[in-house]
N, C-alpha and C positions, 0 to 999 in steps of 0.2 A: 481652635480651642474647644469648641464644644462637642469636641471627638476625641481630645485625647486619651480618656479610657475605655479601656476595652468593652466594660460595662453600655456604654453608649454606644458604640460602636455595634456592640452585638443588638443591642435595643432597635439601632435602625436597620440589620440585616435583617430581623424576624420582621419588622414590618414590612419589609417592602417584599419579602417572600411571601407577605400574605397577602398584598394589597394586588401582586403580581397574580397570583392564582386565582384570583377574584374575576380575573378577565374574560371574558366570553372566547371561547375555542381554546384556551389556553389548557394546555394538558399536563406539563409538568415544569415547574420552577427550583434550576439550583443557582447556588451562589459559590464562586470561587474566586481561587486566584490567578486562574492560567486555563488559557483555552485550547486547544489543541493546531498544531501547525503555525504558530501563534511566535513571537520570540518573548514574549510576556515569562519567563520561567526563570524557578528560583533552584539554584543547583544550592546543597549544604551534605558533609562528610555525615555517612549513620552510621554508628556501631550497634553492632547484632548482638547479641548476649550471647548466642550458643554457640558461636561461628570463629574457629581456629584459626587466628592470621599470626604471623611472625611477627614479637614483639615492637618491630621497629619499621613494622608497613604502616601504613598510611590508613584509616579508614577508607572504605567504598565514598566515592563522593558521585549522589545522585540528584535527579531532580524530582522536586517534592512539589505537592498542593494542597493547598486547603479549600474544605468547600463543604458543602449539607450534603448531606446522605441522598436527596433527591438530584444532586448535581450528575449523579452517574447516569439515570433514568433519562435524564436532559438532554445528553448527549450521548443517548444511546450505547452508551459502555457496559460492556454485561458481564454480572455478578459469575464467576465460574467454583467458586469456593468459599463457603462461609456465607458469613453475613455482612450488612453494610453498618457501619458506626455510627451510634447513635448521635442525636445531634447535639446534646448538653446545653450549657449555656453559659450565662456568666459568672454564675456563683456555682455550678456543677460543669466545671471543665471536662470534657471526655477524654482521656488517654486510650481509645482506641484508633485502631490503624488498618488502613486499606491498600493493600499494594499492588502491583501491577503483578500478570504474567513473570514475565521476564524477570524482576525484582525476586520473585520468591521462586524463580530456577536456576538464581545464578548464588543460591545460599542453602535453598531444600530439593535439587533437584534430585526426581524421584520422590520428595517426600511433600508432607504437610506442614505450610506457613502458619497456618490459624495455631493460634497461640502463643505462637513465638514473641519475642520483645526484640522492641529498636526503641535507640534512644539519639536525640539530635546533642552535634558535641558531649563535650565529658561529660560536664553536669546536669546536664537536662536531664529530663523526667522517661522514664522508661513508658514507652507505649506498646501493648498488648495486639498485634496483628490479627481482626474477626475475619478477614474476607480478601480473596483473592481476585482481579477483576481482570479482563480480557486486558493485551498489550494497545496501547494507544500511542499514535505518532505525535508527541506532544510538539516534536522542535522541527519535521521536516517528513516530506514523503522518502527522500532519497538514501534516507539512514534508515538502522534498524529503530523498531521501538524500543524507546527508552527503559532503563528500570525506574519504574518511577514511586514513591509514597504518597500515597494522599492521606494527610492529616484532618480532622474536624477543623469546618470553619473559627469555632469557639476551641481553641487548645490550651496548654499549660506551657506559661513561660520558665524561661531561665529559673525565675524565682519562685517557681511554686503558682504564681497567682494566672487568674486568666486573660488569655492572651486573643484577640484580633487582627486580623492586616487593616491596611490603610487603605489600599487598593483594591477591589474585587472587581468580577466581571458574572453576570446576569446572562444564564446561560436558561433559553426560553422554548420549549416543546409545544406548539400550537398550530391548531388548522384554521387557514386564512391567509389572508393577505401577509405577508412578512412586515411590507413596509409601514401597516399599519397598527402590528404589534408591537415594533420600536419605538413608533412614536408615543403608543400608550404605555409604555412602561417609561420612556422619558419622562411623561409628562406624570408619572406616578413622582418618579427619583425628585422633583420640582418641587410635586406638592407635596411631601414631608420637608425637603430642604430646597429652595430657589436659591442657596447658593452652593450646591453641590452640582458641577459638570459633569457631565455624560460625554464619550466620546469614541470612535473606531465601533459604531453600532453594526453590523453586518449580520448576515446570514452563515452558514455554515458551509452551504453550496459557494459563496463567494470566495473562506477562508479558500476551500477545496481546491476551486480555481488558481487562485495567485497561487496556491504551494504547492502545485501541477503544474503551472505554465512552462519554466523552464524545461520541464518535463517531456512536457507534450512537445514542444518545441523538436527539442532532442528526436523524441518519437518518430516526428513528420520528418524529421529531415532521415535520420535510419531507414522508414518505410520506403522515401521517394528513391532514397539511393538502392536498397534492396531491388524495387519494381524497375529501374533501369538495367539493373546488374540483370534481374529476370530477361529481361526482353535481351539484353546483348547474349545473355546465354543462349538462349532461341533462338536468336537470327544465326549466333556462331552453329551451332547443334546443323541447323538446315543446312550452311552453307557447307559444314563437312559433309552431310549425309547427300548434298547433289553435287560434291566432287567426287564423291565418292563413285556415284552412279555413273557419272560419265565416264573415269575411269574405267567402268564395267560392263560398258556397253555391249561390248563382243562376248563377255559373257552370260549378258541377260541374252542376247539373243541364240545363244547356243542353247542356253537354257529352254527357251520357246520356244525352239525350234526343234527339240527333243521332245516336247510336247508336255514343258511347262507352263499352268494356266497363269492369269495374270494376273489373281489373286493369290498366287503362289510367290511370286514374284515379290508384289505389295508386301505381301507379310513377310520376303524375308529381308526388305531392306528395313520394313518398320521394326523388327526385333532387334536388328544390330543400331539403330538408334535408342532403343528401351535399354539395351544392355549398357549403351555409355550412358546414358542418363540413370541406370541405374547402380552403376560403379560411382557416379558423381553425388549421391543423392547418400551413398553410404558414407564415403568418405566427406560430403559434407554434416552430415552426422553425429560422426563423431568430433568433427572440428567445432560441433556446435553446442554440442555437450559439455566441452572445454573451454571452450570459447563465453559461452554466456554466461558461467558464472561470475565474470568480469560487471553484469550487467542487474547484476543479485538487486542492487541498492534500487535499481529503475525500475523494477518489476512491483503489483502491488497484486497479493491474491492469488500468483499463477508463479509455481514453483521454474528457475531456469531450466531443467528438466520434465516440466509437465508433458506427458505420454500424448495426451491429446493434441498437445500445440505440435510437437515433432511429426505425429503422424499423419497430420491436417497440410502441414509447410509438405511434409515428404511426397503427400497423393496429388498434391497442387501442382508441383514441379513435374512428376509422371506426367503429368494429362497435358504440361505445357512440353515437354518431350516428346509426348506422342502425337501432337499437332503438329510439332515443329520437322517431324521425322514423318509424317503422311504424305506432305506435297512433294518430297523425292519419291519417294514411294511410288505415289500415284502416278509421277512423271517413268519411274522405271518399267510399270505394269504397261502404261504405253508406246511401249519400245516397239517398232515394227521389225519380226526378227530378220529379213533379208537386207534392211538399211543398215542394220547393225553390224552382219557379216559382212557386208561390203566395206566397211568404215573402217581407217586406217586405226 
C-alpha cells in the first residue's frame, strides 16, 4: 500500500539512486526493468506515426524497458545517435524515447530515428525518439538482438498521469569486490524500506555465463569432433601418400637411378600431398561458407564468413597436410635405387 502510486514509487527510485552512488568505488547507477540475457522482459505492440502498414496488419510487437538515463552508462550500452532521455519525475513525466539499433533499422533504415514518434497501444501518449543506442541481447546470446524501446523509468500512463513499474532491477558500475557491492546496496534497499526484498543479486559476468553455457557446451563438443575429424584426416592423407609410395617404388628408383637426388624425390611426393590437401581445403571452403551460416545465431562478434577465421582454419589444415605428407616423403627420398629395381 504504501507504493501504490507512482508519486512514491518514483520517491524511493531517486533515493536509492542516490544513496547507491554515494558508495565508495561505485562509478555509475541505473535503475530499470530488465537486464540483459535475463527472461525478466516486457514485450507490448508500438505504432510509429510515419511508418506505412496495411490497414489491417497488426502493429510491430516489441520488447520495451524502462529505466534512468544512467542505466545505459551501467551497463555499458553505448549511445550511437542522439541523445539519452531526460529523467523527469513524478509531476514532470518525460515522453522521450530511446531505441535500440535494430529498432530504428527496421522503420528508418538508411535514415534518422531522432525525432520520430512511437506511441504504446492506441491511446497512449506519443513519445518523441532523442537517441539511438547500440543493439543489446536482451532475451538470449543465440538469437539476434532484439528491437527493443527503452522508455524513462518515470513515464506517462494510459491516462495521462505519471506512471512507474513495481518491479525494477539496480544495475551497478564499480571497482571492487562485487560481492561486497551487493550486499551494500541490499542493505541500502533495507534501510529505506526493511520490508522491501531483494533477490537474483548477480554480476554480469555471471548472467554471461549461464546464457553461454549451452553454448559453450555446443562449442566443446563441435571443436572435439572437428580436432578428431582433423587427426583422421591426417592419418587418412599419410596412409594414401605411403601407398602411394610403395606402389612407386620401381619408379623412385629409376628415378635415382637416372640421377635423381633425394631431395628431389621428397619434394615430389610432398607436392602431390599439398595438392590433395589443397583441392580439400578449397572445396571445404566453400562447403563452409554455406554451411556456417546455419550457425549465424551461435556466433558472437565474428561474422560466419570472417576472412581471418577462413584463412587461419585454411593455413592450419596446409601445415597439418604437410606433416602428414613429409614422413612418405622422407620414407621415398630413402629408397635404395638397386632394391627398388630388383623388387617385384
Amino acid at each position: 500500500a504504501k507504493y501504490q502510486s507512482a508519486t512514491a514509487r518514483a520517491a524511493f527510485f531517486t533515493e536509492l539512486e542516490s544513496r547507491v552512488k554515494s558508495l565508495p568505488g561505485v562509478e555509475r547507477v541505473g535503475i530499470g526493468t530488465a537486464l540483459p540475457l535475463t527472461d525478466d522482459q516486457d514485450n507490448s505492440a508500438l505504432f510509429v506515426e510515419d511508418y506505412a502498414r496495411d490497414p489491417n496488419a497488426l502493429p510491430g510487437v516489441h520488447l520495451m524497458s524502462f529505466s534512468t538515463p544512467d542505466y545505459f552508462a551501467a551497463l555499458g550500452i553505448r549511445l550511437v545517435a542522439g541523445r539519452l532521455f531526460s529523467a523527469g519525475d513524478a509531476t514532470r513525466p518525460s515522453k522521450e524515447l530511446v531505441v535500440s539499433r535494430a529498432f530504428a533499422e527496421r522503420y528508418w533504415k538508411g535514415g534518422s530515428a531522432v525525432g520520430k514518434r512511437v506511441r504504446r497501444g492506441i491511446s497512449g501518449a506519443w513519445y518523441t525518439i532523442v537517441g539511438v543506442v547500440d543493439d543489446v541481447h536482451m532475451q538470449g546470446l543465440e538469437i539476434p538482438a532484439e528491437q527493443t524501446a527503452f522508455f524513462p523509468l518515470i513515464s506517462t500512463g494510459d491516462d495521462s498521469s505519471a506512471d512507474a513499474p513495481n518491479n525494477v532491477v539496480v544495475a551497478v558500475r564499480a571497482i571492487g569486490d562485487p560481492g561486497a557491492v551487493i550486499s551494500s546496496v541490499r542493505r541500502i534497499v533495507h534501510a529505506i524500506d526493511p520490508a522491501l526484498p531483494t533477490h537474483h543479486e548477480r554480476t554480469l559476468s555471471t548472467l554471461l555465463a549461464d546464457a553461454s553455457a549451452r553454448v559453450r557446451f555446443l562449442m566443446l563438443m563441435l571443436g572435439a569432433a572437428s580436432g578428431i575429424a582433423l587427426v583422421l584426416g591426417a592419418v587418412g592423407l599419410y596412409g594414401v601418400m605411403a601407398y602411394a609410395v610403395s606402389l612407386r617404388q620401381r619408379e623412385i628408383g629409376v628415378r635415382m637411378a637416372l640421377g635423381a637426388r633425394p631431395a628431389d624425390v621428397s619434394r615430389m611426393v610432398s607436392l602431390q600431398g599439398l595438392t590433395l590437401a589443397g583441392i580439400g581445403v578449397a572445396i571445404g571452403l566453400v562447403s563452409a561458407i554455406a554451411v556456417t551460416r546455419l550457425l549465424r545465431g551461435l556466433l558472437y562478434d565474428v561474422s560466419p564468413t570472417d576472412p581471418l577465421t577462413l584463412i587461419a582454419t585454411s593455413i592450419a589444415l596446409v601445415i597439418v597436410a604437410f606433416v602428414a605428407s613429409w614422413l612418405p616423403a622422407h620414407r621415398a627420398a630413402g629408397v635404395d635405387p638397386a632394391t627398388a629395381l630388383r623388387s617385384d
